[in-house]
C-alpha angles and dihedrals in degrees: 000000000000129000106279097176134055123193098214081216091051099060130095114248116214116204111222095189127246098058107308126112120187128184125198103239105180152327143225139182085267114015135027131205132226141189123221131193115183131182121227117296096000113151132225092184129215108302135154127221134177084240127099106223125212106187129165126201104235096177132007117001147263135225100214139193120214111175100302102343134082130211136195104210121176127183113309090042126109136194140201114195107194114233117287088008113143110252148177146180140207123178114225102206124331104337139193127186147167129221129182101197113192135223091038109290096203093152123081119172101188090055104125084229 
């Protein structure tokens, strides 16, 4: 049987430089989760994946770019970026959120490593 439950303090955070943390949550057969924790004012900059990306802002906020548009987002508010669509962050003050990206997002280029 697969895992079916994940301790947030068990689980291994990977710095990505620059002020963001992430930590792999879980994995399916066709998504995955992940959680993020970004300093303030940390930048994922504008980037493109086959995924679609579900993500909600659990603490602190995001300006994010999506294509064309910008959006202020603070704690409560969700997102959902389409596949290949041009998209940002910045964290507006110290943020933590959550994305479910189907199908399995396993490749970050930004990642310090």
């Amino acid at each position: 049987m697969a895992q079916s439950v994940f301790f947030h303090d068990k689980i291994e955070k990977i710095d990505m430089g620059k002020g963001v943390i992430r930590q792999d949550f879980a994995s399916g057969t066709n998504m995955n989760v992940l959680h993020w924790n970004m300093s303030d004012k940390s930048v994922v900059g504008m980037h493109t994946h086959p995924q679609e990306q579900f993500g909600y802002c659990i603490k602190g906020g995001f300006e994010l770019t999506i294509g064309d548009e910008v959006f202020h987002l603070k704690a409560g508010d969700a997102y959902l970026v389409p596949a290949n669509v041009p998209h940002a962050f910045v964290a507006v003050g110290e943020t933590e959120a959550i994305d479910v990206f189907s199908p399995i997002k396993t490749e970050f280029p930004w990642d310090k490593k």
